[in-house]
N, C-alpha and C positions, 0 to 999 in steps of 0.2 A: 581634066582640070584639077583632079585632086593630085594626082603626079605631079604637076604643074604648081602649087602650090606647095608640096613637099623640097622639091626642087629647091624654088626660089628661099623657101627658108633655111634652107640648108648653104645652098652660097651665101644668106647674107652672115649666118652662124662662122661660116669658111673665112672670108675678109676680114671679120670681126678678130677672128683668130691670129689672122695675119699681123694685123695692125696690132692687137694687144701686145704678140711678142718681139714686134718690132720697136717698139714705145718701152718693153723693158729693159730692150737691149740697147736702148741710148739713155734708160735712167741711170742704169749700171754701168758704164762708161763705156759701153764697147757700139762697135756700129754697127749700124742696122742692119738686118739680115735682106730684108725684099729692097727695101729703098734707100740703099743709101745716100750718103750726103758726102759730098768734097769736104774735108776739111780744111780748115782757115786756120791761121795766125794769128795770134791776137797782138799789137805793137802795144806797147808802153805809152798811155797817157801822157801829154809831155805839156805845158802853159798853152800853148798854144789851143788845147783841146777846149779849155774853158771860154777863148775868146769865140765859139763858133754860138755858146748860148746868147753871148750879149751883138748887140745889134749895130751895125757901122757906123751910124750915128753917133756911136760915142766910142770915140778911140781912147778913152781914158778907161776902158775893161777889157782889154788885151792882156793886164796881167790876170794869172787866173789865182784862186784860191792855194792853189799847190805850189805855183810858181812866186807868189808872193812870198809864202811862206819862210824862203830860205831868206832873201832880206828884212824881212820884217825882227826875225828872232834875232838876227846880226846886228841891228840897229836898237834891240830895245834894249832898255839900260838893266842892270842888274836884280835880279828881282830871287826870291824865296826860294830854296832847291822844290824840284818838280814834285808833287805828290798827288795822292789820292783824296778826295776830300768823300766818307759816305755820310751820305742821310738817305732817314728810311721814314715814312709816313705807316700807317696803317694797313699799305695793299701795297710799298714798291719797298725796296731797297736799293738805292741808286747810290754809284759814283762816277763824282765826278774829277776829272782830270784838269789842274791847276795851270799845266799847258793849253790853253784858250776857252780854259771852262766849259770841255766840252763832256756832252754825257757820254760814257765806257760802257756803260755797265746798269743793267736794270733785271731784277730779280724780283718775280713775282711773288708776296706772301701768302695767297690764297691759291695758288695755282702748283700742283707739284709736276715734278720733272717726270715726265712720262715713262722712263728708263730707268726712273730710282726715285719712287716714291717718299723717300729718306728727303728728300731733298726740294727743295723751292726751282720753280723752273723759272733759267735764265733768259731772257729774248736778246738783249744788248751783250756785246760782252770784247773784249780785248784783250786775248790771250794767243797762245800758240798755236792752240785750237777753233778761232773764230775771230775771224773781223766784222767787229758790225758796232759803230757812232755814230750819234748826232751832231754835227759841230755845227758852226757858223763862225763869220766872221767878216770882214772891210775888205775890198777892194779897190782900183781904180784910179790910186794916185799917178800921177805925175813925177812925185819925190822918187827918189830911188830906194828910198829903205821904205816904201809904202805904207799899209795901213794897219791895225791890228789885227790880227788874223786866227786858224784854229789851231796853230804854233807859237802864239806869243805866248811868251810864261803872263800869267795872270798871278792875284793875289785874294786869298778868301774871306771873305768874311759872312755872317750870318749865323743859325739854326743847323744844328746836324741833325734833328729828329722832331719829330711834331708833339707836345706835348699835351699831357690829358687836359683834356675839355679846348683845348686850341681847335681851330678851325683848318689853319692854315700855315704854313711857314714860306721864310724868303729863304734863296742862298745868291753869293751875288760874288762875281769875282768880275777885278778891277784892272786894267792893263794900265803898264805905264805909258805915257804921252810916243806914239809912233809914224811917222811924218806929222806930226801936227795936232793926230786927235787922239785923245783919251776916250778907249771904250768901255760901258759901265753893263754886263749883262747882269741880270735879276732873275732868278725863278722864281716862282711863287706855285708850291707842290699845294693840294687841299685836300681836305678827309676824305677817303674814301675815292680819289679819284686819279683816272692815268692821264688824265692831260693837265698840264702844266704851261702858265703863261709866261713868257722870256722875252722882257721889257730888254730893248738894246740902245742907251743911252750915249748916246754921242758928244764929246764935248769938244770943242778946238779950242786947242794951247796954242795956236800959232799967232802969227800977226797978217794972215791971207786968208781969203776964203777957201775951202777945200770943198771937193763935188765927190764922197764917197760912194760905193755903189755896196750895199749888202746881199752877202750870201747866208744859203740854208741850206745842208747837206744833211744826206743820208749815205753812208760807205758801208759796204759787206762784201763779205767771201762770196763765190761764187758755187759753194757745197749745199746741199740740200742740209736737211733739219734733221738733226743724229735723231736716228730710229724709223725716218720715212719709210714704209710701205714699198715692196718690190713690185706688189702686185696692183696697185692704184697707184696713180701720180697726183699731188696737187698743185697747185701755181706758188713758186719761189720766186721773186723778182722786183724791181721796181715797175712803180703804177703813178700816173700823171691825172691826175683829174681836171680839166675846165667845162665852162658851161658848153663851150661849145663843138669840143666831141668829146666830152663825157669821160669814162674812165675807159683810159690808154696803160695796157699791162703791158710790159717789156720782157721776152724771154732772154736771159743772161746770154742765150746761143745767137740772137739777134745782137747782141749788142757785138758780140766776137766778133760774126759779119757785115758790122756795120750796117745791116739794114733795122738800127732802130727806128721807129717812126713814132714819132708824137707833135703834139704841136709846143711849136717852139718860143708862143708869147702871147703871154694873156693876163690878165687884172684880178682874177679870180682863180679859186679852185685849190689845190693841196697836190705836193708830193708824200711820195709813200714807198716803203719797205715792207714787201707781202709774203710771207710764209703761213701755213697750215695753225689757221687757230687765231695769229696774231702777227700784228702787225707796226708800224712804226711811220710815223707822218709828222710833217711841215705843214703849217696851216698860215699864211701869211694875209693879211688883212686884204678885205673884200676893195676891188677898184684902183689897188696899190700894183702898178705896171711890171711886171716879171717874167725873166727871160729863163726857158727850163729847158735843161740838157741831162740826155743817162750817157755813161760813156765806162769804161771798161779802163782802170790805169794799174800800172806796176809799181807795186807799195813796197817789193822784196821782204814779201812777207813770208814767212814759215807755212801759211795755212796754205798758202796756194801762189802763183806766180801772179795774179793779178787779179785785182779785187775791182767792185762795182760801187757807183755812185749814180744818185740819182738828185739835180741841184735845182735849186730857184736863184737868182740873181734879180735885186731890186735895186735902178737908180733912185738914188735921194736926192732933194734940193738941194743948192748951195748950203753951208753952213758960214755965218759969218764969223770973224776972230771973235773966240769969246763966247761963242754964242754955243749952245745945244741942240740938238732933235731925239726927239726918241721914237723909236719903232716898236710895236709891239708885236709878238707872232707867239702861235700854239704850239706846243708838238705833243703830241699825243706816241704813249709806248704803252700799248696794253693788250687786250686778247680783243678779241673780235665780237665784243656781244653789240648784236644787230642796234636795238632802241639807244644804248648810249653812244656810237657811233652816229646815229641820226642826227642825235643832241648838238653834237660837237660841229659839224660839218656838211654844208649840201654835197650828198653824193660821197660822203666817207665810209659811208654802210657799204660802198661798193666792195672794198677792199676784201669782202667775207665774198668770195667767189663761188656763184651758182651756176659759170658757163651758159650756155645760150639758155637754157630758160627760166631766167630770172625773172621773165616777169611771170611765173606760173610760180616760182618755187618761195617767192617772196608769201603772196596770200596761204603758202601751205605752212611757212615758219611759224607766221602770223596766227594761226590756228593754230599749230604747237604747241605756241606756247600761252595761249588760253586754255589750252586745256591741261597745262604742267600748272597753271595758276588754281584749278581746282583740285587736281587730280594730286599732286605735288610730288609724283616718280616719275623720270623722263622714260624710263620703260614705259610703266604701262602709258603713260602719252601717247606712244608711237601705236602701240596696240591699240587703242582709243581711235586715232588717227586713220588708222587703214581700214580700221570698220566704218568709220564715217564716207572711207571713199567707196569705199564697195559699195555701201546703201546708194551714196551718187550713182554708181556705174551702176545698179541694180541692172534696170532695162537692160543695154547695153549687153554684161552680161549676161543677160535669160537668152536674148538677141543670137549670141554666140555659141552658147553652148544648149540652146535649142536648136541651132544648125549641126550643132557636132553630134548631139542624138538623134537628129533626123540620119546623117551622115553615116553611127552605127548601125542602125537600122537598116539600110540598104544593103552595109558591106557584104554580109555575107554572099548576096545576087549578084554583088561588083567581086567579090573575088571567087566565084564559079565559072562569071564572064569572062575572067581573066584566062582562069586556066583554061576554059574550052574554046576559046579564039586569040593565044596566044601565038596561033603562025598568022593569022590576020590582022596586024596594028590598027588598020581603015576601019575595019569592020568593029572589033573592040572598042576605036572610041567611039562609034557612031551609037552602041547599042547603049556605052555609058552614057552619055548625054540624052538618049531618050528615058533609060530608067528615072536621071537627073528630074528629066521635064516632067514624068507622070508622075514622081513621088513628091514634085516639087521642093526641089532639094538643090540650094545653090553649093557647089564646094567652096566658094572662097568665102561664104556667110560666115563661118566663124570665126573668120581672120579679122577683116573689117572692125568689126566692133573693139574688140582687144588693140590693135592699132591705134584704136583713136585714144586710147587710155594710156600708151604709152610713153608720152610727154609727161603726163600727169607724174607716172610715176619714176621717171628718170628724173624728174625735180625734186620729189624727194628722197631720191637716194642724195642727191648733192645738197637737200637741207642739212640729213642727219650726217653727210661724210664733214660738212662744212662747219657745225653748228659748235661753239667752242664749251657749251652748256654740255655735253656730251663728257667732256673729260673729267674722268673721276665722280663720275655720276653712276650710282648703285641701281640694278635693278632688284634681286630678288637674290638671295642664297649665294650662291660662286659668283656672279657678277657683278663685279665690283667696279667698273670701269668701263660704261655703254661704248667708250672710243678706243678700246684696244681691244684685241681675238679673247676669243673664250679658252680661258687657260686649260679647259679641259676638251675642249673640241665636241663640247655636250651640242649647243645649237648648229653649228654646221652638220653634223650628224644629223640631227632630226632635220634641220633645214634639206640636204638630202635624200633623206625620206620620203618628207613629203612631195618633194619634186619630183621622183622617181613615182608615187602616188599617184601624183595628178596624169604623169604620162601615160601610166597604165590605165587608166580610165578616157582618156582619149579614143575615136575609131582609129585601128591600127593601119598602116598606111598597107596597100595593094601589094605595093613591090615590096618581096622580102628584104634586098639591102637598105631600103630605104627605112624599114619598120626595127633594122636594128643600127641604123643612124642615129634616130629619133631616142634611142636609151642611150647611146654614148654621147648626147649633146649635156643632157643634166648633168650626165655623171662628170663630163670635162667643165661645164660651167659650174658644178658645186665644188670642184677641186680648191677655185678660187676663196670662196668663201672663209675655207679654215683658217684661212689670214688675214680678213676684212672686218672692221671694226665690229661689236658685238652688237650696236644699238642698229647695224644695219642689219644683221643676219635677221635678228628680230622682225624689224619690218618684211623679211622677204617672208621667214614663218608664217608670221603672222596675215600674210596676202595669201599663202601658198592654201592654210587651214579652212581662210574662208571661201578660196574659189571651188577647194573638193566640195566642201558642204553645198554649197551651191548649186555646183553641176551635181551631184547627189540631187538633191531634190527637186531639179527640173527633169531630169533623167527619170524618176519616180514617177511624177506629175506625168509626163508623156508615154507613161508606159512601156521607156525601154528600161528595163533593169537594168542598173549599175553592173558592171564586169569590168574584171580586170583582162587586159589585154597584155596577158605577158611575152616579153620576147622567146621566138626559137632560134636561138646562135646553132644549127646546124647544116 
């Protein structure tokens, strides 16, 4: 049984292996080694793409937001040469683009650039280097020069900066009258905050009623986040939220093969733009009817041959000559912290991605970060943190590692038995299973119990990988940065250590290949580490410190003395 046990741990170590370097070899652009995949094509977004969000019912949104675009800008009348318009609040620095007021560009003040601490980290931005904007704009006329769109020249007016002791500022740019209607968008930025509400006032200059339909886009490249991780992947992509399946993530490589899937019409919920840390969302008013499509178009852009969008589409009532409507929607550009994410949105805290077990990993943040509220270093938090689960697992592991000293206790009569009935397989296990029964001695008893713990603690690895509280966050002397490797490779060495530690006080497995598997496992799974954020290696330390102590002093307790079981590679 214990062979049997060595075994199975060992192939699931093996697959793990597989999958890990298969997952890096298609982060890194190249194909998978065990499984790979057909590659697809990606075509060029064309008007047509946008008519598949809006619904047959209304043949007046067939034109899409891209395809409008080229008549919309041909039809508006002469308006101010295109520029940059920035304003910065307290926590953002944004601009904004005069061509349909749309946001370019958002530079976080309190956040630096993970790659160059010099520097403010950008999430928005539109350059040679990265496509990634907010726009919005009208669709759905009838005219042929349509509606105003996220290519109509606009005109600015308002605040470029929040001023001391203000609360709050507007920015507001105005289109000229296009098939009919004049559009008025508003931002209104607030202290201290990344969401911003974007009043879209409607007015009709014409002498007929017009039946407009509003969009809200999110565009980006389809490149990971300069600096990502060769050895961990996080979720890049667009994310669909409604009440009624919940948050729907879209990988960029799905949308290539057209197998995105989300639902495509609902009254509620929020789009979004998801990378590592932070994220970017559409929040359009609750019960307001919205048709949502992700789709893949060719921008002919420098960053990449085709970039991604993720849209909402809202039919509006009539407007009569003369008359106005106004809409109001959110959008939110900021990092990922869990409670203000709550604030803003049902189900926008999704966006901070925990993988399947979110709902374990949520009450662990939650306890994080009561204890960052007394404690006030996200290091020792985590240190804090793993002791509190161990005391949890106390039983649990006495449970296990009272089987693993029962287990060295026997070894030495299981590896006698081995050698002197090694031309007898039958007979050797027959005589192990009875030692098993008199010493009362289950082999898989140690496994078991550690099993059950390890959900627990695979949710908190994806707290602390996910947690954007982490960046630039100090723990103690050289660590200066819980979300990036330790510049000196100090905790993965000891992290090492200790895990080679614990193996060595384990009962040494019967079969010698097997007992010098069981050392090449740490040693290939600590490789990983010298490149995995610091606040995590921390936590593994810090699990690794108290499970010796532990199995130390149950081992004591039952009177097997502690031993090292070192390997013989001969």
């Amino acid at each position: 049984m214990n062979d049997i046990r060595r075994t199975i741990l060992w192939l699931v170590f093996g697959f793990s292996m597989v999958m890990l370097w298969d997952n890096w070899q298609v982060y890194n652009g190249r194909p998978a080694t065990f499984f790979p995949q057909q590659p697809t094509k990606v075509s060029a977004a064309s008007a047509p793409a946008d008519a598949k969000a809006v619904p047959p019912a209304a043949p007046v949104a067939t034109t899409a937001p891209t395809g409008a675009a080229t008549a919309a800008t041909a039809a508006a009348p002469a308006a101010a040469p295109r520029q940059l318009i920035e304003v910065s609040t307290d926590v953002l620095k944004l601009s904004f683009d005069t061509e349909g007021g749309s946001l370019v560009r958002a530079e976080f003040l309190k956040y630096a650039d993970a790659n160059d601490k010099g520097q403010n980290f950008v999430l928005l931005n539109d350059s040679k280097d990265r496509v990634y904007k907010a726009q919005t704009g009208l669709i759905g006329s009838a005219a042929p020069e349509g509606f105003p769109t996220h290519t109509t020249p606009m005109v600015f007016s308002g605040e470029r900066s929040l001023k001391e002791g203000a609360d709050s500022l507007q920015v507001q740019f105005t289109s000229a009258p296009v098939g009919g209607v004049k559009l008025v968008k508003t931002y209104t930025l607030r202290r201290g905050a990344y969401d911003m509400a974007v009043k879209h006032e409607l007015v009709n200059v014409s002498s007929a009623p017009v039946s407009p339909q509003l969009y809200v886009q999110l565009m980006r490249d389809g490149n990971k986040p300069a600096g990502e991780s060769s050895f961990y992947s996080t979720f890049t992509g667009p994310a669909v939220y409604t009440d009624a399946k919940k948050y729907q993530k879209v990988e960029f490589a799905d949308i290539k093969k057209g197998k995105a899937d989300i639902e495509k019409s609902a009254d509620n919920g929020y789009i979004a733009m998801v990378q590592h840390y932070f994220a970017s969302a559409w929040v359009l008013p609750a019960g307001m009817q919205r048709n949502l499509s992700v789709e893949g178009l060719n921008i002919g852009s420098s960053v990449a041959d085709c970039c991604y969008r993720v849209s909402a589409i809202a039919p509006l009532a009539a407007i009569a000559p003369g008359q106005s409507q106004s809409v109001e929607a959110q959008l939110f550009v900021g990092p990922q912290e869990e409670k203000m994410l709550e604030a803003l949105s049902p189900g926008l805290e999704l966006v901070k991605d925990y993988g399947l077990f979110h709902i374990l990993a949520k009450p662990l943040y939650w306890l994080l970060d009561k204890l960052h509220a007394f404690i006030q270093n996200w290091g020792w938090s985590i240190v804090a943190l793993v002791l509190l689960l161990k005391i949890a697992f106390y039983w649990l592991n006495a449970k296990a590692y009272a089987s693993m000293a029962k287990m060295k206790a026997v070894n030495p009569r299981i590896m006698e038995l081995r050698e002197r009935l090694k031309d007898n397989p039958q007979q050797m296990q027959q005589e192990m299973m009875r030692i098993y029964r008199e010493e009362k001695v289950n082999p898989l008893g140690g496994c078991f119990p550690i099993m059950i713990q390890i959900p627990v603690f695979i949710a908190l690895y994806w707290v602390l990988l996910s947690s954007v509280e982490m960046r630039n966050a100090p723990w103690l002397g050289w660590i200066h940065d819980l979300s990036a490797p330790d510049p000196y490779f100090i905790l993965p060495l000891v992290m090492t250590l200790t895990t080679l530690l614990q193996t060595a006080l384990n009962p040494a497995p019967p079969d010698p290949m097997q007992a010098k598997m069981m050392w090449f496992m740490p040693l290939a799974f600590s490789v990983m580490f010298f490149f995995f954020p610091s606040g995590l290696v921390l936590y593994w330390i810090t699990n690794n410190v108290l499970s010796i102590a532990q199995q130390w002093i149950i081992n004591t307790r039952m009177g097997v003395p502690p031993q090292f079981n070192l390997p013989k590679f001969k």
